[in-house]
C-alpha positions as CSV (number, residue, x, y, z in Angstrom):
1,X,21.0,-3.5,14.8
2,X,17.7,-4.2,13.6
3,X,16.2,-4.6,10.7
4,X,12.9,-2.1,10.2
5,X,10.5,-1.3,7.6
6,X,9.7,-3.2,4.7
7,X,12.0,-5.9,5.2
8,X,11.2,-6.4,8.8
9,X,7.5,-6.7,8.0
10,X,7.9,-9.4,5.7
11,X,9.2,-11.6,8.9
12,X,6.6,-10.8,11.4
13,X,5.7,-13.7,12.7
14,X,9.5,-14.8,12.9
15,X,9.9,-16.5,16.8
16,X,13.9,-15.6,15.4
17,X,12.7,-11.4,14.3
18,X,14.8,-8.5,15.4
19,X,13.5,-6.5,18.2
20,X,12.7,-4.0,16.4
21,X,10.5,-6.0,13.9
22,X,7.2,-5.0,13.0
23,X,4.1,-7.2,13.8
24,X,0.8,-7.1,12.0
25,X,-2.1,-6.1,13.7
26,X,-4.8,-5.9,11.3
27,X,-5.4,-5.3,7.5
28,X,-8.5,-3.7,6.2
29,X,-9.6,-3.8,2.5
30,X,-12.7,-1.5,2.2
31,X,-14.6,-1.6,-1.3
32,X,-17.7,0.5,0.5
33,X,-18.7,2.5,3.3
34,X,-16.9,5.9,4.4
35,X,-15.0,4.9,7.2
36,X,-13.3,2.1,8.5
37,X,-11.9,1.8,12.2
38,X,-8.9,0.4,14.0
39,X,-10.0,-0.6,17.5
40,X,-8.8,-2.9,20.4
41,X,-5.1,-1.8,19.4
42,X,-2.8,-3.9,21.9
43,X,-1.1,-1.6,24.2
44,X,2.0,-3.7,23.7
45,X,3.9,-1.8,21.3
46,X,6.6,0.7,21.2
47,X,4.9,2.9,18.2
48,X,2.5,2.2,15.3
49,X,2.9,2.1,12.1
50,X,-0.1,2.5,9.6
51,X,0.7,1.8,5.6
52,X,-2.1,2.7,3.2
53,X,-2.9,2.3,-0.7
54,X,-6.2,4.7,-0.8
55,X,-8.0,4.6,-4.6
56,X,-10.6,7.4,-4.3
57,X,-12.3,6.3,-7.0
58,X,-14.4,9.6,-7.7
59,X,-13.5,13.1,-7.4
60,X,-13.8,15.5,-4.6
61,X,-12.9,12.8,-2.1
62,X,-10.6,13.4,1.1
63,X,-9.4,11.0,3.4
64,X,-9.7,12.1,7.7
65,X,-8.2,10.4,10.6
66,X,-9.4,10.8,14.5
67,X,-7.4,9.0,17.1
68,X,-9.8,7.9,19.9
69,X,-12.5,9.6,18.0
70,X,-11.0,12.9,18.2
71,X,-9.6,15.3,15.5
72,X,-5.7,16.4,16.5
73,X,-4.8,19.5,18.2
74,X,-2.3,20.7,15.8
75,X,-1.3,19.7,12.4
76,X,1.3,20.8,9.8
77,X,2.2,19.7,6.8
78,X,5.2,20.4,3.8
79,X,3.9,19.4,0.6
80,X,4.9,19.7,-3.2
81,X,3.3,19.5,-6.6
82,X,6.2,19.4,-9.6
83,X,7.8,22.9,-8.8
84,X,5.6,24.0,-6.6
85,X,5.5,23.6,-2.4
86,X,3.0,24.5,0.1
87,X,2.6,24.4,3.9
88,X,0.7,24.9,6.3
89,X,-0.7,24.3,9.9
90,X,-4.3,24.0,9.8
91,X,-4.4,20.4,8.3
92,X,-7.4,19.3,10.5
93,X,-10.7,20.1,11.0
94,X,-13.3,18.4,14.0
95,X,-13.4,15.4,11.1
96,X,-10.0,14.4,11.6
97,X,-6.4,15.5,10.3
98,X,-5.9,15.3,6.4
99,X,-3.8,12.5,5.6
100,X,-4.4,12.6,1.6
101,X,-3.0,14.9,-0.8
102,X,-6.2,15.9,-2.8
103,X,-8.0,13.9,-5.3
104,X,-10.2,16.4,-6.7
105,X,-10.0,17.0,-10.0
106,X,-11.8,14.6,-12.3
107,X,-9.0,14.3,-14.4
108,X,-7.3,12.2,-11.3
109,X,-9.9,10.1,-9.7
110,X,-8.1,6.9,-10.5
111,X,-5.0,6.9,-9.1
112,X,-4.0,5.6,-5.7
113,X,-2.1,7.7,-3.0
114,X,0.4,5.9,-0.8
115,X,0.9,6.7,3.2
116,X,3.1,5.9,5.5
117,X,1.8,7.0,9.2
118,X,3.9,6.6,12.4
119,X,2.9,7.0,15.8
120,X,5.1,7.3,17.9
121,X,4.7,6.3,21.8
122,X,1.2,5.3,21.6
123,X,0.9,4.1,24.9
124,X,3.4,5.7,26.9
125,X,0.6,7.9,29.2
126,X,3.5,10.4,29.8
127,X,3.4,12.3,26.6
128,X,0.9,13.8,24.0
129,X,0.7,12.0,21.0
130,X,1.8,12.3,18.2
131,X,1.9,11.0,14.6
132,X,3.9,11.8,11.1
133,X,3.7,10.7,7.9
134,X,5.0,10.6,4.5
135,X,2.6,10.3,1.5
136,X,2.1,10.5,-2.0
137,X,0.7,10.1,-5.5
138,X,1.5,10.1,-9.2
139,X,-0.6,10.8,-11.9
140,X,0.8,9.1,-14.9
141,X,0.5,10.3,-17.9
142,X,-2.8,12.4,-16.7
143,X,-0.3,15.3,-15.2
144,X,3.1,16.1,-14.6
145,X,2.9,17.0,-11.2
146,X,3.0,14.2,-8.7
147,X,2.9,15.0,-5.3
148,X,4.9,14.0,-2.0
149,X,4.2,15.3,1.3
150,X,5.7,15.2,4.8
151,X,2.6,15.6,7.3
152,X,2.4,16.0,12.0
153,X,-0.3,15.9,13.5
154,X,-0.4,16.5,17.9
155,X,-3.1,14.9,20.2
156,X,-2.7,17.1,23.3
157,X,-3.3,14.0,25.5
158,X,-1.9,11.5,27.4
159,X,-4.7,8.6,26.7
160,X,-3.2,5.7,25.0
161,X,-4.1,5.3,21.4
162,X,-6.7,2.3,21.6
163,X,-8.6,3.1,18.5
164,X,-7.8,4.4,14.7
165,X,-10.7,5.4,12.5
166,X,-10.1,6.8,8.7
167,X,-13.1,8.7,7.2
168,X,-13.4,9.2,3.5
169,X,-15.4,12.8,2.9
170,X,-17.7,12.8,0.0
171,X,-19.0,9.6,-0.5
172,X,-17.5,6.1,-0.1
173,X,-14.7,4.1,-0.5
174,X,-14.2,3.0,-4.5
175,X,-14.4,-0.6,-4.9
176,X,-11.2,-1.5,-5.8
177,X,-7.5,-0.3,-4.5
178,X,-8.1,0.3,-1.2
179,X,-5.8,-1.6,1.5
180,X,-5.0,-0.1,5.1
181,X,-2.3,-2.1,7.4
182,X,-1.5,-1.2,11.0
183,X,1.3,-2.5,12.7
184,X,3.0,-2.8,15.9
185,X,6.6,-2.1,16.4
186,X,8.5,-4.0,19.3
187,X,10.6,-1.4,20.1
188,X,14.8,-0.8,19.4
């Protein structure tokens, strides 16, 4: 059986790694700028898996992605705040799908989100693509509400993914906290 996730990722590399290990692709640590980019993705993978820390840094920020420079077709997402739970299916605009859970009170600007994004079949040309992912935040002391959320997102196409980009609205990436990993996944 193999070993996937965390675990797996700290072997990559390994000629001895599962087949189902995950292989680093590319890390990017932006401290400027309002978008960074994922491009020349090998088409040798399985899926992809994309971990983020994001530390807005300032308030009303939001945090886009575009596959292939394009915003999805659909998105949904389940999302909660201490008792509270939302959904909803417009979680996109022509900027990209909404992969971060809101930073824009002033109270919060500080604290980093966490994402895990999965895309699953990224180059199989006989399917749409698709992508889900599990984020979320904590606040500390500054609320009681941490959030957690459970996002999809549907490319109606059957392109390969070749290219990632993640766009920060409202001003640039803060200078510190910022790290974005993508990784390939052999395949089980």
């Amino acid at each position: 059986m193999p070993i996937l996730g965390i675990i797996a990722s700290a072997i990559s590399g390994n000629l001895f790694a599962p087949s189902g290990a995950y292989d680093s692709i590319a890390t990017v640590n932006p401290t400027s700028g309002s978008s960074i980019s994922f491009t020349s993705i090998p088409q040798t993978y399985k899926h992809l898996q994309l971990r983020a820390i994001w530390n807005p840094g300032t308030t009303s920020q939001d945090l886009q992605l575009k596959v292939n420079t394009t915003a999805p077709t659909q998105a949904h997402y389940l999302q909660g705040a201490g008792s509270v739970v939302s959904v909803g299916a417009t979680d996109f605009d022509a900027n990209g799908w909404y992969i971060s859970l809101g930073n824009f009170n002033a109270s919060y600007n500080n604290y980093p989100s966490a994402f895990v994004i999965d895309f699953l079949d990224y180059s199989d040309t006989n399917k749409n693509k698709t992508a889900r992912e599990l984020a979320g935040i904590e606040y500390n002391s500054g609320d009681t509400k941490g959030r957690v959320g459970v996002k999809s997102a549907l490319w109606n196409s059957t392109s390969v993914i070749s290219s990632i980009e993640i766009l920060q609205s409202g001003g640039s990436f803060g200078s510190i906290g910022n790290s974005f990993a993508l990784y390939g996944i052999k395949g089980a």
